[in-house]
TIRO-2110 file (N, C-alpha, C; in Angstrom, 1 decimal):
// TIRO-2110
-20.7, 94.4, -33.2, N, 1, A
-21.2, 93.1, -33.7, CA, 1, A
-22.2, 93.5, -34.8, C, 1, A
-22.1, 93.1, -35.9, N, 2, A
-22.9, 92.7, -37.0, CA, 2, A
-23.5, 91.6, -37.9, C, 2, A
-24.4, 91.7, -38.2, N, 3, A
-25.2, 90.7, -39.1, CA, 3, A
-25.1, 91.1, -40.1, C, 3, A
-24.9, 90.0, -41.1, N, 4, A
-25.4, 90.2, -42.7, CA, 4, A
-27.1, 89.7, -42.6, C, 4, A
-27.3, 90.5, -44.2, N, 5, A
-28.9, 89.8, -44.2, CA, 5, A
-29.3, 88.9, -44.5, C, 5, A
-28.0, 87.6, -44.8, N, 6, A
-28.1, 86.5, -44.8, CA, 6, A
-28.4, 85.6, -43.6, C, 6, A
-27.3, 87.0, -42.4, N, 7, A
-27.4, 85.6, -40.9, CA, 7, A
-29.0, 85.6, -40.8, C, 7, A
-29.4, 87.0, -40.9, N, 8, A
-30.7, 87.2, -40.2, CA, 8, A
-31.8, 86.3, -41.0, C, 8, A
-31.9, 86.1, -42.1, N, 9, A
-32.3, 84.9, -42.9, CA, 9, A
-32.1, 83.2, -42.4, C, 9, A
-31.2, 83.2, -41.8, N, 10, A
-30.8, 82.0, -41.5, CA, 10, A
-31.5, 81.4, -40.1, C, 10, A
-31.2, 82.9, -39.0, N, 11, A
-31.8, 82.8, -37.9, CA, 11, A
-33.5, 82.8, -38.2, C, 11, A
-34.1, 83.3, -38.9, N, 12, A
-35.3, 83.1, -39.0, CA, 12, A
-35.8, 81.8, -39.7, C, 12, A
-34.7, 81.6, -40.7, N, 13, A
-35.5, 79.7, -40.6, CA, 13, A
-35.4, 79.2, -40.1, C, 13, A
-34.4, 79.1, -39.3, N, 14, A
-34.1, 78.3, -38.1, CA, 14, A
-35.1, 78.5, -37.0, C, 14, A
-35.5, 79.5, -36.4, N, 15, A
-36.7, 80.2, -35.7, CA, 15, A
-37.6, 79.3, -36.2, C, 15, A
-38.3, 79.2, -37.6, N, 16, A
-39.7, 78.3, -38.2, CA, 16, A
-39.6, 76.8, -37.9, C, 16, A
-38.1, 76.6, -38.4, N, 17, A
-38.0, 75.2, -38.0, CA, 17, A
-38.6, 74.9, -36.4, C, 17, A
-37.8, 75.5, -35.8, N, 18, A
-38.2, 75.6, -34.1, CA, 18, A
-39.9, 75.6, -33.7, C, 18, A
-40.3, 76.3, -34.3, N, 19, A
-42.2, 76.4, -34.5, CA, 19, A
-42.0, 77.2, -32.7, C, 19, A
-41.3, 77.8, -32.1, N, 20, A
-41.6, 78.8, -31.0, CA, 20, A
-41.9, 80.1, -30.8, C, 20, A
-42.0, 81.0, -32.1, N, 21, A
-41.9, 82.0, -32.1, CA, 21, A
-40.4, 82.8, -31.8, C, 21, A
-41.0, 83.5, -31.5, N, 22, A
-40.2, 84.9, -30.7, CA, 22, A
-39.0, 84.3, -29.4, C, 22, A
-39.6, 82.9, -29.1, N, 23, A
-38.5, 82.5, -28.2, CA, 23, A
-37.4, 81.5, -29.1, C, 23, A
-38.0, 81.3, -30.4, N, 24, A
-36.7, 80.8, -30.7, CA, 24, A
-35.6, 81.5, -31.3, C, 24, A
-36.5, 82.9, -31.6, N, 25, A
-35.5, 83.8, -32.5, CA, 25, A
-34.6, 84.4, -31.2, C, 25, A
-35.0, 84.4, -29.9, N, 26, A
-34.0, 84.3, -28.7, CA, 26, A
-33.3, 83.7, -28.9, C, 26, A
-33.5, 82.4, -28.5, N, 27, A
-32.5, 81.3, -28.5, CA, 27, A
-31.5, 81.8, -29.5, C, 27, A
-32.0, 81.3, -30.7, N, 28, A
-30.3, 81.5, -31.6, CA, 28, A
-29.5, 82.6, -31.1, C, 28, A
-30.2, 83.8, -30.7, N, 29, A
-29.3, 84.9, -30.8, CA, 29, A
-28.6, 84.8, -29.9, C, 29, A
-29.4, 83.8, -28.8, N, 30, A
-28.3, 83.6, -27.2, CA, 30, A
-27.2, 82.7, -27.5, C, 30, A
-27.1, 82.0, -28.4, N, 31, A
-26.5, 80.3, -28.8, CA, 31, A
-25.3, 81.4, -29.6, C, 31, A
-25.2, 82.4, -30.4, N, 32, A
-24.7, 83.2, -31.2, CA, 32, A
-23.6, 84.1, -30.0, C, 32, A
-24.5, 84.5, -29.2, N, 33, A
-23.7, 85.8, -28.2, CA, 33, A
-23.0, 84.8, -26.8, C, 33, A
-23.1, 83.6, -26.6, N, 34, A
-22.3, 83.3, -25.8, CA, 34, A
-20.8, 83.4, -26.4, C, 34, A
-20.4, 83.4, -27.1, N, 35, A
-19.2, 83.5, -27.5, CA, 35, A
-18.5, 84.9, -27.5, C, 35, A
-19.4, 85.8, -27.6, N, 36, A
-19.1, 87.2, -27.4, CA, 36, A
-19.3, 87.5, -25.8, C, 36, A
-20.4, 86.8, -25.1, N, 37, A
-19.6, 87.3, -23.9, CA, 37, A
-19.2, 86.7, -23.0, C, 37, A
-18.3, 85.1, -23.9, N, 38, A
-17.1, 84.6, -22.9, CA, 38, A
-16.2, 84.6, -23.4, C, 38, A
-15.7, 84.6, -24.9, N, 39, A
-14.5, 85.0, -25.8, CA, 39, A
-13.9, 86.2, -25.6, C, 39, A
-14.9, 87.3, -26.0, N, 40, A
-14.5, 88.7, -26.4, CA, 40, A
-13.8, 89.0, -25.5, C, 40, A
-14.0, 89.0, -24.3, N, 41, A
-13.0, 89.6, -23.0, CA, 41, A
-11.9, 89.3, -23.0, C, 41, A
-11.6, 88.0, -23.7, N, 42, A
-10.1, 87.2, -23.2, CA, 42, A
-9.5, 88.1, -24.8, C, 42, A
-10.1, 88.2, -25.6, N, 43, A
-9.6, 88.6, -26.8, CA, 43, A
-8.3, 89.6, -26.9, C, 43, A
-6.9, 89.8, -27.6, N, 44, A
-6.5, 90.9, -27.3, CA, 44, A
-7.1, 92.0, -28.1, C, 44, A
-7.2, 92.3, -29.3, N, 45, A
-7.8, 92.6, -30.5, CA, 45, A
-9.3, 92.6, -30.7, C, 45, A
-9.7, 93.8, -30.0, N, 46, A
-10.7, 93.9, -30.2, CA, 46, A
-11.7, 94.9, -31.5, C, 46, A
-12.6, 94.8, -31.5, N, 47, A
-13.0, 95.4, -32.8, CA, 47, A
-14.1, 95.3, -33.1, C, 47, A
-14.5, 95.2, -34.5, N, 48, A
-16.1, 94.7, -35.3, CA, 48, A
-15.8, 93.5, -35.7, C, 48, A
-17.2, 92.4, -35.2, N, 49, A
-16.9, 91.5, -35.5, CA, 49, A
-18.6, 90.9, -36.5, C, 49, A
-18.2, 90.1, -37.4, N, 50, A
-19.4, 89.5, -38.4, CA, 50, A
-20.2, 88.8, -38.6, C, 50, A
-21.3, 88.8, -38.0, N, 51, A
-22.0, 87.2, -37.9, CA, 51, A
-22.7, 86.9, -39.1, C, 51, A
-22.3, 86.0, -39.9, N, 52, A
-22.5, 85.3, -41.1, CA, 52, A
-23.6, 84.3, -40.8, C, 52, A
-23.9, 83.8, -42.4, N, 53, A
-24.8, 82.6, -42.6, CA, 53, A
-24.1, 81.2, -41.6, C, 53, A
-22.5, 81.4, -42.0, N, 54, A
-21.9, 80.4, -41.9, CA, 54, A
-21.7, 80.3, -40.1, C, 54, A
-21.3, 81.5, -39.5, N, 55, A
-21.9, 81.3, -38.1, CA, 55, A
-23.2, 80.6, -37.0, C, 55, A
-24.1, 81.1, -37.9, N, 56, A
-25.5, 80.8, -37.6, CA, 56, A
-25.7, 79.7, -37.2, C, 56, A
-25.1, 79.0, -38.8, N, 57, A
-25.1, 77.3, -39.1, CA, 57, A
-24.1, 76.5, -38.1, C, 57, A
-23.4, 77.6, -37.3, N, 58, A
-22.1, 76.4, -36.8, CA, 58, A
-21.1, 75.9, -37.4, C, 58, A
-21.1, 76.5, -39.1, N, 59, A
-20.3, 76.0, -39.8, CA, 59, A
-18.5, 76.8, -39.2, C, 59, A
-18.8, 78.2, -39.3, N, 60, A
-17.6, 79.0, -38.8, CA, 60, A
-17.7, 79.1, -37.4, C, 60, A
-16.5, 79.9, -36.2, N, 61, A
-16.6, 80.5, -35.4, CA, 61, A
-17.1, 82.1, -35.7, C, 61, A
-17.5, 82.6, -34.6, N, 62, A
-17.4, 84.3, -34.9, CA, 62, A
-16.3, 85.0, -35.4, C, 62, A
-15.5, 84.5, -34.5, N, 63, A
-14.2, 85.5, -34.1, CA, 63, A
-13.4, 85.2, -35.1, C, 63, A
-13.8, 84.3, -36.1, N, 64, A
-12.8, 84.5, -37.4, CA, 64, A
-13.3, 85.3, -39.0, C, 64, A
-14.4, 86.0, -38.4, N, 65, A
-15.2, 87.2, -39.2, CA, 65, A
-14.8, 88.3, -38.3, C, 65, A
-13.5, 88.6, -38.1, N, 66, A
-13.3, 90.1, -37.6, CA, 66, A
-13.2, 91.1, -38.3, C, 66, A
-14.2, 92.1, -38.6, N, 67, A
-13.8, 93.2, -39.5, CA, 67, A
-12.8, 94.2, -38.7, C, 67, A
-12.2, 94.7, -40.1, N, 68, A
-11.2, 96.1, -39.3, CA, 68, A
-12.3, 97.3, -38.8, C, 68, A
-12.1, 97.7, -37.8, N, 69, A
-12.0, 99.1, -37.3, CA, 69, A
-12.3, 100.2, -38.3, C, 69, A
-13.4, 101.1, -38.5, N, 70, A
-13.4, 101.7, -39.7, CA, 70, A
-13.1, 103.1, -38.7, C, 70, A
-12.4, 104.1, -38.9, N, 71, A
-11.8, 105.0, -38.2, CA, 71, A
-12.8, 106.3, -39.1, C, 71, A
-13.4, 107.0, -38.2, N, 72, A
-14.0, 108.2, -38.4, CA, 72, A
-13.4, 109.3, -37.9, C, 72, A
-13.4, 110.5, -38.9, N, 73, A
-12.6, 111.6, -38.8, CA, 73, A
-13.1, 112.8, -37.9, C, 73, A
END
C-alpha cells in the first residue's frame, strides 16, 4: 500500500476540516484501510496498491489504483 503526496495532503485537510487532531488523521486512514482489510483477501491478484487524492476524496475505489509488482533481482 502506498500514498502519493497528494493523498497525504488531502488526508491532512481533511484532518483540519475535522478540527480533532491526531484522531482525525486516524479516522481517514481507518475509512481508507477498511477496504484493504475486507477486499484485499477476497482479491485474486494481489499486489501494490495506490492511494490517491482521488481515493481520499471518495471519488475512486482503491483497488482500481493497482500498481504492478516491481520484481527485484
Amino acid at each position: 500500500l502506498e500514498f502519493t503526496a497528494d493523498s497525504l495532503v488531502a488526508i491532512s485537510k481533511e484532518a483540519l476540516k475535522r478540527k480533532t487532531g491526531a484522531r482525525a488523521l486516524r479516522s481517514i486512514v481507518e475509512e481508507i484501510m477498511l477496504d484493504v482489510m475486507f477486499d484485499l483477501p477476497e482479491l485474486e491478484s494481489k499486489g501494490r496498491y495506490l492511494v490517491t487524492e482521488d481515493v481520499v476524496k471518495g471519488v475512486k475505489p482503491l483497488f482500481e489504483n493497482k500498481q504492478p509488482d516491481k520484481k527485484s533481482a
